[in-house]
Each structure stands twice: as C-alpha cells, then as structure tokens.
MISEZA-758743 format. One record per atom (N, C-alpha, C, CB): residue in three letters; atom name; x negated, y, z. Coordinates in steps of 0.2 Angstrom, whole numbers, plus 5000, padded with zeros to 4 digits. Glycine has a CB too. Example, Ala and Ser with C-alpha at 12.3 -4.5 7.8 and 13.67 -1.06 7.14 Angstrom:
2
+------+------+------+-------+------+
: code : site : east : north :   up :
+------+------+------+-------+------+
:  ALA :    N : 4934 :  4972 : 5039 :
:  ALA :   CA : 4938 :  4978 : 5039 :
:  ALA :    C : 4934 :  4984 : 5039 :
:  ALA :   CB : 4943 :  4978 : 5045 :
:  SER :    N : 4936 :  4989 : 5035 :
:  SER :   CA : 4932 :  4995 : 5036 :
:  SER :    C : 4936 :  5000 : 5039 :
:  SER :   CB : 4930 :  4997 : 5029 :
+------+------+------+-------+------+
END
This chain:
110
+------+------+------+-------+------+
: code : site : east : north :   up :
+------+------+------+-------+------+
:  UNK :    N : 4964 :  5642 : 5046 :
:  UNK :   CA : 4965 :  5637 : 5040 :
:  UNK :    C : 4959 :  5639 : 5036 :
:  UNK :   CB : 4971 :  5638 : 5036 :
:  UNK :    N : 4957 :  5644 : 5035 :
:  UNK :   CA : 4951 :  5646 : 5032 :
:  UNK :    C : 4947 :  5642 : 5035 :
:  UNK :   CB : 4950 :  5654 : 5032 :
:  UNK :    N : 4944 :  5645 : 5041 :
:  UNK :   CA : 4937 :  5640 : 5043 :
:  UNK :    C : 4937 :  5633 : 5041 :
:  UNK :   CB : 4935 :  5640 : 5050 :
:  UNK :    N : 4942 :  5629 : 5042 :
:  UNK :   CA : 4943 :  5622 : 5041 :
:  UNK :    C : 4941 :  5622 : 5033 :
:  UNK :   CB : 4951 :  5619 : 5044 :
:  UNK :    N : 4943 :  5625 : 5028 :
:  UNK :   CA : 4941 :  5626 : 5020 :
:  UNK :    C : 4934 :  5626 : 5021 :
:  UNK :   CB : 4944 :  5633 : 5015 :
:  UNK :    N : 4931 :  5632 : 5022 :
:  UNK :   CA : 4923 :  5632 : 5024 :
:  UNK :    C : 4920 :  5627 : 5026 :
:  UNK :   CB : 4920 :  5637 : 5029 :
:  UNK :    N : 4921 :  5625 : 5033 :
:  UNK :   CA : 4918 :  5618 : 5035 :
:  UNK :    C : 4918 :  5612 : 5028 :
:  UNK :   CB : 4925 :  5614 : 5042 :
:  UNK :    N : 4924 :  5612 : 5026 :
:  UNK :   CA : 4923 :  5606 : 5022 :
:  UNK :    C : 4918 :  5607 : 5014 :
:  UNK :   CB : 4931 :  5602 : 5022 :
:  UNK :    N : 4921 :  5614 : 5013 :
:  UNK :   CA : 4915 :  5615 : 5008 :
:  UNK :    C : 4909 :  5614 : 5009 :
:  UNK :   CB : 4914 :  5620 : 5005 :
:  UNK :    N : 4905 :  5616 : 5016 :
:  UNK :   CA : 4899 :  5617 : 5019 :
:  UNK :    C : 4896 :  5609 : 5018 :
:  UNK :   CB : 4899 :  5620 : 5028 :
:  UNK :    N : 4903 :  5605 : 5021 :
:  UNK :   CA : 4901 :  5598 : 5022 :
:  UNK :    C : 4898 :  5595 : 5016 :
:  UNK :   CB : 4907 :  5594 : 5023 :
:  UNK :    N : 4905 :  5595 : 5011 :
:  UNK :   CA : 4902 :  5594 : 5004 :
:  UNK :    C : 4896 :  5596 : 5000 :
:  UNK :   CB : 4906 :  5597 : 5001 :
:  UNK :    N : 4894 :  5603 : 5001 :
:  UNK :   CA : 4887 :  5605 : 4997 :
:  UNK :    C : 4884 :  5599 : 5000 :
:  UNK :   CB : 4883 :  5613 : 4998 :
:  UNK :    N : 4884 :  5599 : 5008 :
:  UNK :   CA : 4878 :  5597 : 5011 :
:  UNK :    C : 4876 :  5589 : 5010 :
:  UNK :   CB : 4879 :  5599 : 5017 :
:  UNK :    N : 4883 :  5585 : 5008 :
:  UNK :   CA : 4883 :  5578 : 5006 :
:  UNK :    C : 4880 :  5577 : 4999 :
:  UNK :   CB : 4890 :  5575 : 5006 :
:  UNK :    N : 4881 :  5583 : 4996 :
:  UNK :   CA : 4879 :  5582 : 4988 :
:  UNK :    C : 4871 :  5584 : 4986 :
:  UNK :   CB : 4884 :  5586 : 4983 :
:  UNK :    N : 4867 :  5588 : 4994 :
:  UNK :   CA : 4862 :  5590 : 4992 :
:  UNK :    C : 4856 :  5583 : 4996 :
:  UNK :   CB : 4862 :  5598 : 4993 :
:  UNK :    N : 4860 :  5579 : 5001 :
:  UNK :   CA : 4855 :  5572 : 5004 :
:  UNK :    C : 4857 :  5569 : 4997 :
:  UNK :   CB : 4858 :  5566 : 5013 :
:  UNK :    N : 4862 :  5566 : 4993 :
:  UNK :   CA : 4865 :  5562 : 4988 :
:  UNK :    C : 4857 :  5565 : 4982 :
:  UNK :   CB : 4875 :  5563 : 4986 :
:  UNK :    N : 4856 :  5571 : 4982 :
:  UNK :   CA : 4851 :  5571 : 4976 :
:  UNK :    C : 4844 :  5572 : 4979 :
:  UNK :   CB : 4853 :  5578 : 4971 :
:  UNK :    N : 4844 :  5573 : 4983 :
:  UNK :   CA : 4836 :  5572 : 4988 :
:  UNK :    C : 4835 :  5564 : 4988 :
:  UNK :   CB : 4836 :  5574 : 4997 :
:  UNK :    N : 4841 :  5559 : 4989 :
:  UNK :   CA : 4840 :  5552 : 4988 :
:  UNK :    C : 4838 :  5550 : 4983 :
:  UNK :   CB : 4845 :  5548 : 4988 :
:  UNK :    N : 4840 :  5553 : 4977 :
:  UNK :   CA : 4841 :  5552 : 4971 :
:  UNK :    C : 4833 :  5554 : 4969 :
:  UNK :   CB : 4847 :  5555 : 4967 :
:  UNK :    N : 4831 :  5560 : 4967 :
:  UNK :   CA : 4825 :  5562 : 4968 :
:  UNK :    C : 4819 :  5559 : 4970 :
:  UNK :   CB : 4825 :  5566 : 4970 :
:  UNK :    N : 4818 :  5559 : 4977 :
:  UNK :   CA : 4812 :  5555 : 4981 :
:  UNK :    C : 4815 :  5551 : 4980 :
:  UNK :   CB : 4809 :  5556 : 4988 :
:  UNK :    N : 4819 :  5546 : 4977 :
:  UNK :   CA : 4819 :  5538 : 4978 :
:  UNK :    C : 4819 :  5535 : 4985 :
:  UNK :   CB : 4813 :  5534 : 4973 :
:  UNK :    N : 4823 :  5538 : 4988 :
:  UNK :   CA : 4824 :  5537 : 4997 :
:  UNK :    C : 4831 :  5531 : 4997 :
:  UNK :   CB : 4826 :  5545 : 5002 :
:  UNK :    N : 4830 :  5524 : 5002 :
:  UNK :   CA : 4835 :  5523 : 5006 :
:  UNK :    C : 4840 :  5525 : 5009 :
:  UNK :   CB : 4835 :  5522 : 5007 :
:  UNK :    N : 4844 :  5523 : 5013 :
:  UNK :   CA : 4848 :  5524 : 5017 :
:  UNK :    C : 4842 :  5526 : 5025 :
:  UNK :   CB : 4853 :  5516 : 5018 :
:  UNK :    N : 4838 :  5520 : 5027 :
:  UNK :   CA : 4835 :  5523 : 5032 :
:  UNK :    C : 4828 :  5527 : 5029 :
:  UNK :   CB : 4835 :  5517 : 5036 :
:  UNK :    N : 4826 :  5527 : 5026 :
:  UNK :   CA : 4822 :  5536 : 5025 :
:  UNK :    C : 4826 :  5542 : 5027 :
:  UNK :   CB : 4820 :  5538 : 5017 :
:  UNK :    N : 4832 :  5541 : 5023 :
:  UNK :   CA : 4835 :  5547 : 5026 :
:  UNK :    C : 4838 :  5548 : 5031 :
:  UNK :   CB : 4839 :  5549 : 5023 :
:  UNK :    N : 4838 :  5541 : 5036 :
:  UNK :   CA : 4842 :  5543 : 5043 :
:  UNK :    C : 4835 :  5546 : 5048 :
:  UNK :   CB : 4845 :  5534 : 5047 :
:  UNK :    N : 4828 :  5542 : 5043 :
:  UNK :   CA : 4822 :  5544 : 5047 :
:  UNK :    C : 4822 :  5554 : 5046 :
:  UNK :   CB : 4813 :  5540 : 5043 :
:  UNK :    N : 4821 :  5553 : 5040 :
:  UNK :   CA : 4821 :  5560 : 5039 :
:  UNK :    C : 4825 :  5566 : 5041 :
:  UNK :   CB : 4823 :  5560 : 5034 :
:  UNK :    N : 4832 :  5564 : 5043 :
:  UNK :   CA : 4837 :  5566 : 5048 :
:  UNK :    C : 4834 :  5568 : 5056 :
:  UNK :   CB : 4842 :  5559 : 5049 :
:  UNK :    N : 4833 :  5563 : 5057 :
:  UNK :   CA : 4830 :  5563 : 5064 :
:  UNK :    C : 4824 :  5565 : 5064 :
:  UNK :   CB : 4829 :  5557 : 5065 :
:  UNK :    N : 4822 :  5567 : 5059 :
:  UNK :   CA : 4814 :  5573 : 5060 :
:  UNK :    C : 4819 :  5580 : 5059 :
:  UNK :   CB : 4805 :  5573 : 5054 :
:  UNK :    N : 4822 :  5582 : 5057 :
:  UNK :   CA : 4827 :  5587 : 5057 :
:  UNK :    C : 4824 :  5590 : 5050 :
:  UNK :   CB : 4826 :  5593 : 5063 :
:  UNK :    N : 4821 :  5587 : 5046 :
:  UNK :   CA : 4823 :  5589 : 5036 :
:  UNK :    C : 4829 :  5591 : 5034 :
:  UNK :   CB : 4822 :  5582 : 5031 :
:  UNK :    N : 4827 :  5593 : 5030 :
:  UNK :   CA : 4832 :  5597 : 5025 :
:  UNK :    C : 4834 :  5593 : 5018 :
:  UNK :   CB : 4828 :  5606 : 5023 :
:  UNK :    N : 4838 :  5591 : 5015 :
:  UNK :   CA : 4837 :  5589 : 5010 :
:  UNK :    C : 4833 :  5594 : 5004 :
:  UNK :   CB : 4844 :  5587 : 5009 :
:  UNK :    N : 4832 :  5599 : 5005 :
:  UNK :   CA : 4830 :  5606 : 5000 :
:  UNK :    C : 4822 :  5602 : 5002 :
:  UNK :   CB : 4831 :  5618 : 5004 :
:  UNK :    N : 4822 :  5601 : 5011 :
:  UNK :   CA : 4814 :  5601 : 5010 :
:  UNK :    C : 4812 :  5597 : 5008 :
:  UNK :   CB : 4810 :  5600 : 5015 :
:  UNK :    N : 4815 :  5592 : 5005 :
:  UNK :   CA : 4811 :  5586 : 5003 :
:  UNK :    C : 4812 :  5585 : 4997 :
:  UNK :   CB : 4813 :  5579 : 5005 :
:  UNK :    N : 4816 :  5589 : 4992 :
:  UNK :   CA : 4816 :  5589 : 4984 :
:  UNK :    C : 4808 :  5595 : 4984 :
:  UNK :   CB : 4827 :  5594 : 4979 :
:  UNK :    N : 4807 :  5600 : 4988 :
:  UNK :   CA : 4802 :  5603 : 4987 :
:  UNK :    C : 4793 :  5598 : 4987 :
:  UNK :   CB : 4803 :  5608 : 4992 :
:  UNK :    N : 4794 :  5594 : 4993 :
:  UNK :   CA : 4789 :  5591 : 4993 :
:  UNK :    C : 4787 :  5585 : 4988 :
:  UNK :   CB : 4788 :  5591 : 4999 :
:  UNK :    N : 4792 :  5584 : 4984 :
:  UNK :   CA : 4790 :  5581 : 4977 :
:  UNK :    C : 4784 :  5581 : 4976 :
:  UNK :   CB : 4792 :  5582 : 4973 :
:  UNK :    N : 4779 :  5578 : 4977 :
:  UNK :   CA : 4772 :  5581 : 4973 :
:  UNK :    C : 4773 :  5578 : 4965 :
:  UNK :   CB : 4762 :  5576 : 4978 :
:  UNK :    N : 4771 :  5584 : 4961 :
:  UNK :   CA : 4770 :  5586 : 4956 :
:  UNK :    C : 4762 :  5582 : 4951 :
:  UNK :   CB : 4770 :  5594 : 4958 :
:  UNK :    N : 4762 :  5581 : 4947 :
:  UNK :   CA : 4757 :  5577 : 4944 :
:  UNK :    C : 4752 :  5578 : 4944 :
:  UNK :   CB : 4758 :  5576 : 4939 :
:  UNK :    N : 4748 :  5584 : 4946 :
:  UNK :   CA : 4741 :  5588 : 4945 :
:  UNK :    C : 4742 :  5587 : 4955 :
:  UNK :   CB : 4743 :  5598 : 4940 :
:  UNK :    N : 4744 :  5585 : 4959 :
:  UNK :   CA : 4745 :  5585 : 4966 :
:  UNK :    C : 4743 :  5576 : 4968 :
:  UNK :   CB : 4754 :  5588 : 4969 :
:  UNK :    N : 4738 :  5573 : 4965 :
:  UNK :   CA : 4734 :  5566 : 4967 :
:  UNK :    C : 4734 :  5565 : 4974 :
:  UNK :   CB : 4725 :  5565 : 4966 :
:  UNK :    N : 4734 :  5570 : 4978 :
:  UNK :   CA : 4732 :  5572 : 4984 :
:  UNK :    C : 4739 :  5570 : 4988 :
:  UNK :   CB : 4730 :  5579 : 4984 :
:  UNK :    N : 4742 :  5571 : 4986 :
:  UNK :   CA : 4751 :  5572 : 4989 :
:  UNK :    C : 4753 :  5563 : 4990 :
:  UNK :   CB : 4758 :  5578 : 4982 :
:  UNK :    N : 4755 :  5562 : 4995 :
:  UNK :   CA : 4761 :  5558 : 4997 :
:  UNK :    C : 4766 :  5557 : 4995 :
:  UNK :   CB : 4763 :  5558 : 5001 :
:  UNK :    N : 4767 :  5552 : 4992 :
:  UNK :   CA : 4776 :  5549 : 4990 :
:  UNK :    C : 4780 :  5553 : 4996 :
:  UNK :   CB : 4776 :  5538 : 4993 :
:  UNK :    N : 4786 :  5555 : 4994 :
:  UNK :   CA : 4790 :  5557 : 5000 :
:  UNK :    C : 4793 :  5553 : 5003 :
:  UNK :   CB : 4795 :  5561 : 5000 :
:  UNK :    N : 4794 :  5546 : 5003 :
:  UNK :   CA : 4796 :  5542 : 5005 :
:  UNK :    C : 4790 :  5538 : 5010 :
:  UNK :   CB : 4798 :  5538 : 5000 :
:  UNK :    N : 4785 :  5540 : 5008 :
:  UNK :   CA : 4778 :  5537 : 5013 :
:  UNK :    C : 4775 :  5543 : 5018 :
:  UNK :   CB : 4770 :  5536 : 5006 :
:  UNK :    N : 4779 :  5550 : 5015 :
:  UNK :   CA : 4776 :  5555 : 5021 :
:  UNK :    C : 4780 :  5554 : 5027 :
:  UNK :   CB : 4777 :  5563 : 5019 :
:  UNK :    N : 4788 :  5552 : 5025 :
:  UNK :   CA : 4795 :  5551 : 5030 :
:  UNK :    C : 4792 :  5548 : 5033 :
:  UNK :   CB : 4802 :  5547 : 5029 :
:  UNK :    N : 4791 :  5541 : 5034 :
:  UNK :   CA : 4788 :  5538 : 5035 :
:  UNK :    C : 4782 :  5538 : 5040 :
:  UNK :   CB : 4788 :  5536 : 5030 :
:  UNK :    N : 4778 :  5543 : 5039 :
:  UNK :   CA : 4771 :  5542 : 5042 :
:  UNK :    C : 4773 :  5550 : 5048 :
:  UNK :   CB : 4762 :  5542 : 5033 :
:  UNK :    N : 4778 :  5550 : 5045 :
:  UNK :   CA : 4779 :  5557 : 5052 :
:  UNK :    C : 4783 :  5555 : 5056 :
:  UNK :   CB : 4784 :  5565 : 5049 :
:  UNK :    N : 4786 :  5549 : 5055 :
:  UNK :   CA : 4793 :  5546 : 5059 :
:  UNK :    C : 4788 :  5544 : 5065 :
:  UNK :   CB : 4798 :  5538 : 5054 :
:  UNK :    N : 4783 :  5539 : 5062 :
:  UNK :   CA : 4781 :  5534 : 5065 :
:  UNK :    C : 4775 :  5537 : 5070 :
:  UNK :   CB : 4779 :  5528 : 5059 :
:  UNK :    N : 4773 :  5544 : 5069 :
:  UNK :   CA : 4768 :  5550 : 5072 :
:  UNK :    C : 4773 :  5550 : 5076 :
:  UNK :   CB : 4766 :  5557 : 5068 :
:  UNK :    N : 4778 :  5554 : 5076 :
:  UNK :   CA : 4782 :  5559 : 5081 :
:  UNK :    C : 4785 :  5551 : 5086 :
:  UNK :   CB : 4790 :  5566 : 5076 :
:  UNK :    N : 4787 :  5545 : 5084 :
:  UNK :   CA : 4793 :  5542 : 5087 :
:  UNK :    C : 4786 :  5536 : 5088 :
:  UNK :   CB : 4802 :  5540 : 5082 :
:  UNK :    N : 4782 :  5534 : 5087 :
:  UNK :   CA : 4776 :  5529 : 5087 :
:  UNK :    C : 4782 :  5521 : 5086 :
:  UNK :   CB : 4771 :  5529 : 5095 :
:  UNK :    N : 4786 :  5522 : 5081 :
:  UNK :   CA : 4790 :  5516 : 5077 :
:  UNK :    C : 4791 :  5516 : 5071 :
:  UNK :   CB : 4796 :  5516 : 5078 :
:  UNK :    N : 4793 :  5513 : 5066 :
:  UNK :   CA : 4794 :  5514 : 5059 :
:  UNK :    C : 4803 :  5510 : 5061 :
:  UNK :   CB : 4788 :  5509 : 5052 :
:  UNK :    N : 4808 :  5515 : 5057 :
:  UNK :   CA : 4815 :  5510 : 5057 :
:  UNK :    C : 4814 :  5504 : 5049 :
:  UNK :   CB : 4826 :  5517 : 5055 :
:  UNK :    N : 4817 :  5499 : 5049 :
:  UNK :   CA : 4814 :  5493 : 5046 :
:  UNK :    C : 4821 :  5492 : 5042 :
:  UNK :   CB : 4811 :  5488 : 5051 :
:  UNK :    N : 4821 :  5492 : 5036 :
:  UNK :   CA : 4828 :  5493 : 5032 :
:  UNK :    C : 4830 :  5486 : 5031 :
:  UNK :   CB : 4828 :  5498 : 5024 :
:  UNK :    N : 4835 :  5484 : 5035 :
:  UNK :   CA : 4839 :  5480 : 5032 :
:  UNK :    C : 4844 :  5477 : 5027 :
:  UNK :   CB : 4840 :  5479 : 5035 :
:  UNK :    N : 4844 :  5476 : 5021 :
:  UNK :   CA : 4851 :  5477 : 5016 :
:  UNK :    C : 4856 :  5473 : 5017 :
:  UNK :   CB : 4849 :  5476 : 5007 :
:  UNK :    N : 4863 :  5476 : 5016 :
:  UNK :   CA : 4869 :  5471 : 5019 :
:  UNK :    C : 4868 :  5467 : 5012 :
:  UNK :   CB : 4878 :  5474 : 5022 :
:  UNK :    N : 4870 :  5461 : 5014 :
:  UNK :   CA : 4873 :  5455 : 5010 :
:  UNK :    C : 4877 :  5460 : 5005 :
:  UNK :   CB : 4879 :  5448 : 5015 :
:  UNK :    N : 4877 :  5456 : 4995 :
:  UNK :   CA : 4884 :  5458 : 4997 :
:  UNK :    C : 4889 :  5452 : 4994 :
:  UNK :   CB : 4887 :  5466 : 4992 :
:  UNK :    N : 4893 :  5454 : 4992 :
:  UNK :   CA : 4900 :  5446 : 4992 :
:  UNK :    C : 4896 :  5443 : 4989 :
:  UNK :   CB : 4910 :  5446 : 4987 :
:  UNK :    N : 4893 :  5443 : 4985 :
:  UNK :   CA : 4889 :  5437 : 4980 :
:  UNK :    C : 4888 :  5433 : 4983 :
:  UNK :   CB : 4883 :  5437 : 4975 :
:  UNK :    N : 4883 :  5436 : 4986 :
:  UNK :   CA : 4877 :  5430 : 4992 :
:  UNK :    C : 4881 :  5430 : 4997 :
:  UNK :   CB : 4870 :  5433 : 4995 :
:  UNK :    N : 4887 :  5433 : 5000 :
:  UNK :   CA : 4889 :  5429 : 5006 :
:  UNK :    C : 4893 :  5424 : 5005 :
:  UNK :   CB : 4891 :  5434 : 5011 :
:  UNK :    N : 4895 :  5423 : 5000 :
:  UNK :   CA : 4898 :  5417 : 4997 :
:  UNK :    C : 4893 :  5408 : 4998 :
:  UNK :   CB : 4899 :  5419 : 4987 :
:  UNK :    N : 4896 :  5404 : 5003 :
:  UNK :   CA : 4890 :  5399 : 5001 :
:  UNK :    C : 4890 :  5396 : 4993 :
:  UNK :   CB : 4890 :  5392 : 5006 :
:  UNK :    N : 4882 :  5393 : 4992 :
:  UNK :   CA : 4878 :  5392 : 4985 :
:  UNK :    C : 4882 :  5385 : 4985 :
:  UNK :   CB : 4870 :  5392 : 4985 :
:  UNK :    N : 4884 :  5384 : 4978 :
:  UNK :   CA : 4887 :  5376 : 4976 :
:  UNK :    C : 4882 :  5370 : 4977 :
:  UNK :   CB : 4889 :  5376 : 4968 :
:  UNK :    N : 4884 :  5367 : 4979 :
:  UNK :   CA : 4880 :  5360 : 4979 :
:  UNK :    C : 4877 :  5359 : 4974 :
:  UNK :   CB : 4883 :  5355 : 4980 :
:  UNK :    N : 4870 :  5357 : 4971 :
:  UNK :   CA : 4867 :  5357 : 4967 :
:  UNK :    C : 4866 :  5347 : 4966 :
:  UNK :   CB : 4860 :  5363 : 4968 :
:  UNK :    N : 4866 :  5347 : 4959 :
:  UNK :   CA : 4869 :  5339 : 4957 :
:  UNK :    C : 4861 :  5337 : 4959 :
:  UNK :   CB : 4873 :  5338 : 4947 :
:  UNK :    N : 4862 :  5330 : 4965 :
:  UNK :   CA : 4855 :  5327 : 4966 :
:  UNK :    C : 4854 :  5321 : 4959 :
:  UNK :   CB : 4856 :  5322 : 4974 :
:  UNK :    N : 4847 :  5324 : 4957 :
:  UNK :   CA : 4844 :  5321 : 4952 :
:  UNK :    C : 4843 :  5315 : 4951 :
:  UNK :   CB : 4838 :  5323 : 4950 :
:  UNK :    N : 4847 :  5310 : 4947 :
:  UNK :   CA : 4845 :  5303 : 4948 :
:  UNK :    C : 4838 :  5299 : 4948 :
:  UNK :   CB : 4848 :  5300 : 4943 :
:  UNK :    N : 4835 :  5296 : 4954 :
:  UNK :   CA : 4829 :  5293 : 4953 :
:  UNK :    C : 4828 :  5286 : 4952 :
:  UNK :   CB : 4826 :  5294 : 4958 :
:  UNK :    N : 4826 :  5285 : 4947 :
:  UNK :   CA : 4828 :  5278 : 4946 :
:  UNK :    C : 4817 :  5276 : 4949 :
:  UNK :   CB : 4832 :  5276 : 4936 :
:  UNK :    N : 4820 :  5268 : 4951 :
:  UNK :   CA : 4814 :  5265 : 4955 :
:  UNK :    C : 4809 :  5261 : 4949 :
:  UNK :   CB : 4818 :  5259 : 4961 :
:  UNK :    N : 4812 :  5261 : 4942 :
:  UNK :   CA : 4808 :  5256 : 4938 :
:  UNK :    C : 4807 :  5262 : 4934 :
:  UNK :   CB : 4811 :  5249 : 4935 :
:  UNK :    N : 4802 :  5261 : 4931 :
:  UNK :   CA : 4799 :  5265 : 4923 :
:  UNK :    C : 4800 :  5263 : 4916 :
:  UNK :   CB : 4792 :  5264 : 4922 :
:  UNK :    N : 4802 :  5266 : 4916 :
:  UNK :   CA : 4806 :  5264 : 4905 :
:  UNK :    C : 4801 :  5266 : 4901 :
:  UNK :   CB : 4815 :  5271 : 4901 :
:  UNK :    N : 4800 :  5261 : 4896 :
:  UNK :   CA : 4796 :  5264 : 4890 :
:  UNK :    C : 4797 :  5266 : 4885 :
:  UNK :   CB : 4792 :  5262 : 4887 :
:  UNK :    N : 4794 :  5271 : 4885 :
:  UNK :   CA : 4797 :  5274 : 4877 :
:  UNK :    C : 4799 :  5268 : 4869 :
:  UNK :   CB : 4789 :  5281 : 4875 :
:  UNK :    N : 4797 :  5265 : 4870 :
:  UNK :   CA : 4800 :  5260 : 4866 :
:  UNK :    C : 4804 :  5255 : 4866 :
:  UNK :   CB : 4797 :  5257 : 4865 :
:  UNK :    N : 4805 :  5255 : 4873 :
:  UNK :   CA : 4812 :  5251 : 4875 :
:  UNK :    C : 4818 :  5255 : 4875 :
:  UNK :   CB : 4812 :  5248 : 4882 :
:  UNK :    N : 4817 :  5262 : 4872 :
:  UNK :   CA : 4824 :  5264 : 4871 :
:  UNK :    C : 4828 :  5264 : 4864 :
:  UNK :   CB : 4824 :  5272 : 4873 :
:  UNK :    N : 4833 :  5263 : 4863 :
:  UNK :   CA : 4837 :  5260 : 4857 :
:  UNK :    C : 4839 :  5267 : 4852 :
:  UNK :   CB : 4845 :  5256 : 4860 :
:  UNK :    N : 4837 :  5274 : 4854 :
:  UNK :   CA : 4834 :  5280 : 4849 :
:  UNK :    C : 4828 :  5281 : 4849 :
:  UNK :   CB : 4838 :  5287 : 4849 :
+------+------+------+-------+------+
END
C-alpha cells in the first residue's frame, strides 16, 4: 500500500512540475509532447530559460522545436479543439435590403 502512496505522489510532483514548465516557457500541449519525446525533464526546461543578458539564447519553445525537428526531421503541428462556442453553428445573418432605385437626400420627409 505504501508503494502505491509513493507512485502517486511521484505522479503528482511530476504533473505539477510539466504544469509549471508550461507555464514558464509558455509551451503548448504539443511542445510538451515534443519535449516528452526528446526525453526532457520539466527541471530542464525551467533551467534553459534564457535570462535577459542571454540575446544569444532561444525561446524554449523554438529550441523544442528545432531539436524535435533535428532528431525526428518533422515538426508536430498544433491543432486547437473547437470549443462549444464555435462548434455551435453561426446564426443567419439578416440579408441587407438592396433596393434597385436611388433616393435623394431630399426626397426624404426628415
């Protein structure tokens, strides 16, 4: 029963330390599956934050990226799901009356 406790605390830290590496490097869903798949650390990637005096340094979102697409010669291409808003269809939008004759401004009674 013990190990099963451990496991799930291990789990835990380890969800809460990708949730702040997300948060940090301003990563999506698929950065961090890329990132996953190069066997990063969430630690590694709050470290490679380049720091403001580091011009030189890479977005960590642009290094994922450029290592993904090195090691696997692909980039994965983030698709966002719908959500209910938009998957709702859009209301019919009122067709603008076109009228075929031209009115002058002085033939109108205001």
């Amino acid at each position: 029963m013990s190990k099963k406790k451990d496991l799930v605390l291990v789990a835990k830290r380890n969800s809460q330390a990708w949730a702040e590496a997300k948060k940090r490097c301003k990563l999506n869903e698929t950065d961090l599956q890329m990132a996953k798949e190069l066997g990063m650390t969430a630690k590694s990637l709050i470290k490679n934050i380049p720091m403001p005096n580091q011009l030189w340094k890479a977005p960590v979102k642009v290094w994922i990226r450029d290592l993904y697409e090195e090691k696997f010669n692909r980039v994965i291409t983030f698709k966002p799901a719908l959500s209910e808003e938009l998957k709702i269809k859009p209301k019919k939008q009122e067709k603008l009356i076109v009228s075929d004759h031209w009115v002058d401004e002085e033939d109108l009674p205001f």
